[in-house]
C-alpha positions in Angstrom: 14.6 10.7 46.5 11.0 10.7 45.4 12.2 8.3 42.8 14.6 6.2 44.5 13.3 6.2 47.8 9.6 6.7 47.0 9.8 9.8 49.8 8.0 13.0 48.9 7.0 16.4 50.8 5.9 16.7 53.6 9.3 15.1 55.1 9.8 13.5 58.2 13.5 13.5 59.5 13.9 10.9 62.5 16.8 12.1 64.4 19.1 10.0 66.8 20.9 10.7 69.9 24.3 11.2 68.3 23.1 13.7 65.9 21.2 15.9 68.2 24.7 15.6 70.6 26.3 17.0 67.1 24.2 20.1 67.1 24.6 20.8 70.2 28.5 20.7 70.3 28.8 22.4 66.8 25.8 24.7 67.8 23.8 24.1 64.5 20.8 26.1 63.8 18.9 22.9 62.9 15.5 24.0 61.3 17.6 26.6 59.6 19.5 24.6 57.7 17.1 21.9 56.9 14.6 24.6 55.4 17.1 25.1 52.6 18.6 22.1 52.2 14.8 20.7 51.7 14.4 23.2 49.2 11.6 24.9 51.7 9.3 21.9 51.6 7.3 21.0 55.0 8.8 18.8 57.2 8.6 17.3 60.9 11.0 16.2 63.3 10.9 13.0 64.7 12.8 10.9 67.7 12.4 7.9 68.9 11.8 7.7 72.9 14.7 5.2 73.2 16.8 7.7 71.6 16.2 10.3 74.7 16.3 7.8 77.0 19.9 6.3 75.8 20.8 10.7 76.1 19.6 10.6 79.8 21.3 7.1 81.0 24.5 8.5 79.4 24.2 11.9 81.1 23.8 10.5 84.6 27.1 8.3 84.1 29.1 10.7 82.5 31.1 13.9 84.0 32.4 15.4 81.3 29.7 15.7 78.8 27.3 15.7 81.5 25.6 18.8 80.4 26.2 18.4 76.1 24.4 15.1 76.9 21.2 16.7 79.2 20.7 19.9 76.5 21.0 17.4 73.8 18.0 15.4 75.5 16.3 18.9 76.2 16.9 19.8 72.6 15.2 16.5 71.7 11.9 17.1 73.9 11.6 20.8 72.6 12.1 20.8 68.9 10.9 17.4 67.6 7.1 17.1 66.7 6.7 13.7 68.1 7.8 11.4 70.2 7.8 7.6 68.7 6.8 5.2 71.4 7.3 1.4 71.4 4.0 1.2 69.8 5.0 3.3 66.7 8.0 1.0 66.3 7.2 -2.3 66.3 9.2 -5.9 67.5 10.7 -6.7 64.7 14.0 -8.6 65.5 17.2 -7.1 64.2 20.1 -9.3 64.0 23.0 -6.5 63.7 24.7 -5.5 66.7 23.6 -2.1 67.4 22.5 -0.2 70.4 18.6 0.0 71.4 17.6 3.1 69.8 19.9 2.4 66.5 17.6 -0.8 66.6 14.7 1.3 66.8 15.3 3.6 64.0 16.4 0.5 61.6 12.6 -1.2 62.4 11.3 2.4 61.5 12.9 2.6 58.2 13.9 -0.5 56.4 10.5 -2.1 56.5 9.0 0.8 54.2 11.3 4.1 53.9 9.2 7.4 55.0 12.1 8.9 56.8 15.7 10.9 56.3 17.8 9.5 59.0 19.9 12.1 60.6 22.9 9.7 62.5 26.2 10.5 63.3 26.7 6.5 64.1 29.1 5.1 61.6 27.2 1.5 61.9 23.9 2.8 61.8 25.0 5.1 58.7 27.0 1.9 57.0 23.8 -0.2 57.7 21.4 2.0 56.3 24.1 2.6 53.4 23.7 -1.0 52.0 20.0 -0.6 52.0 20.1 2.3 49.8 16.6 3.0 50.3 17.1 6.0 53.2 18.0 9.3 52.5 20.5 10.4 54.9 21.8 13.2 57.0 24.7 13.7 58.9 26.9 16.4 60.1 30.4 17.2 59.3 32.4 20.4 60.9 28.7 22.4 61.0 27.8 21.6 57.8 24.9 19.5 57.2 25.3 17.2 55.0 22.5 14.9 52.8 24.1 11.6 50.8 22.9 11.0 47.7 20.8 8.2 46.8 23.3 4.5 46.5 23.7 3.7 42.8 21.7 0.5 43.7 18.5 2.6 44.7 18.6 4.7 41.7 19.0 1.5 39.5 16.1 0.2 41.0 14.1 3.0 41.1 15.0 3.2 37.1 13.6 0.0 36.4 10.8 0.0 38.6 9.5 3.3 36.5 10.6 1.5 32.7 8.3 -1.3 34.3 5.5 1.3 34.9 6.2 2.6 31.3 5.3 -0.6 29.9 2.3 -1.6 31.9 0.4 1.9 30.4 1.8 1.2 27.0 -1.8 0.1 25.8 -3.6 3.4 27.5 -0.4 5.9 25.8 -1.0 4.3 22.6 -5.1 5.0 23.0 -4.0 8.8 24.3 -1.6 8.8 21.3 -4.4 7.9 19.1 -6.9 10.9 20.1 -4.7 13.4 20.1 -3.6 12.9 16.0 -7.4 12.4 15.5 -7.4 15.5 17.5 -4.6 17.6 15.9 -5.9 16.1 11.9 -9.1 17.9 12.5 -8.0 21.1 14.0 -5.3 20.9 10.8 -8.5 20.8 8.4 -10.3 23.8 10.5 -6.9 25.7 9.6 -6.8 25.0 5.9 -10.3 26.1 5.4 -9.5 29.1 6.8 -6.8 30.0 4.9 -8.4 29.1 1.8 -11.0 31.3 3.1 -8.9 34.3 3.7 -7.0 33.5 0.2 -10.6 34.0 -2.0 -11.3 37.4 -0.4 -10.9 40.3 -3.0 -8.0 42.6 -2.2 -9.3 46.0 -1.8 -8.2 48.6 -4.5 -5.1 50.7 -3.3 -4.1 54.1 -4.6 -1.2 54.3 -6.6 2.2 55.0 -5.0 2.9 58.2 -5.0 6.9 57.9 -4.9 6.2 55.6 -8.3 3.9 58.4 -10.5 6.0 60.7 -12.6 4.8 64.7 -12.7 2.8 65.5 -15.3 4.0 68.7 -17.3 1.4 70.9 -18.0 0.3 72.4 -21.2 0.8 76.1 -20.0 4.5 75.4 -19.0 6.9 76.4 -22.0 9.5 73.7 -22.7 13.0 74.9 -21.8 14.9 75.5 -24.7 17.7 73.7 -26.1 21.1 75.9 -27.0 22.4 74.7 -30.3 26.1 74.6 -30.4 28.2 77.1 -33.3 29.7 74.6 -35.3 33.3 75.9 -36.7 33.5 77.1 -40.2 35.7 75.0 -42.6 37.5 78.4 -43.5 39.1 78.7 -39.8 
């Protein structure tokens, strides 16, 4: 993502409505799982102050999910570092036909990607899809989930850094330059050396003694040799 989204530690995960209803039904340690599946990096949580507001309208018009609705909103207040107001948003007119906060979180990330999206809304997630520019999260029987980056983004993000390669061709080729003038004279340090080292006088060594034969001394009588009796010609 740091490629094809141009997103790097610390993280900021914006979270809707939907997904904080998610882990509250499917009772989802939430920071617990993000630590690993952010490989331990640092990261903030986000939500958008139309997000808790849609969670409260819908808890005072619903019965049945009454309360899922009101912890989910609690769960929003509590655990999320900030609070983005309309001032943090923007105005920027969005032509899709999505709810208020949806609307919200696409103004906060198209524009210039610095979030992960955690959405359980299908449009939202299909919107944000096509971009290819927003890493995203979702839930699915309580696992959480991250998408990998569109093979547009990653295309992109591919040619974008072949682009770099070529604008710093002329400062490589300078670094490529002083490092063989670089390596050439440490090269000519290490031949004198060795030539050096090759000229010193080897130091005289004892023989081997494994190599020397014994000497026989003078005093010691030579073992004598047993002639064989030859037969007669008689017998």
């Amino acid at each position: 993502f740091r490629l094809s989204c141009g997103i790097s530690a610390p993280y900021v995960v914006l979270l809707d409505g939907t997904f904080l209803m998610a882990v509250v039904a499917q009772k989802v340690p939430l920071k617990d799982r993000l630590d690993k599946l952010l490989q331990h990096k640092p990261y903030s949580l986000h939500v958008a102050r139309s997000s808790l507001n849609e969670l409260l309208h819908m808890s005072a018009q619903s019965t049945s999910k009454k309360d899922l609705l009101k912890e989910a909103w609690r769960l929003g207040l509590d655990e999320c570092d900030k609070i983005l107001e309309d001032d943090d948003i923007g105005a920027q007119t969005i032509e899709q036909e999505l709810g208020a906060a949806a609307k919200d979180i696409v103004r906060l990330t198209l524009p210039k990607p610095l979030y992960f999206v955690a959405t359980q809304d299908d449009e939202l997630l299909d919107l944000l899809r096509e971009a290819g520019t927003v890493p995203l999260l979702r839930l699915a029987r309580g696992v959480l989930l991250l998408e990998n980056p569109s093979k547009s983004s990653v295309k992109m993000a591919t040619s974008q850094e072949k682009a770099k390669w070529r604008v710093a061709g002329s400062v490589q080729e300078h670094e490529r330059k002083l490092v063989d003038h670089v390596q050439k004279l440490q090269s000519n340090d290490v031949q004198k050396i060795q030539v050096k080292a090759t000229r010193r006088k080897r130091k005289a060594q004892g023989p081997n003694p494994l190599s020397c034969k014994r000497k026989i001394e003078k005093d010691e009588p030579k073992p004598r040799k047993r002639r064989r009796n030859r037969k007669s010609a008689d017998t």
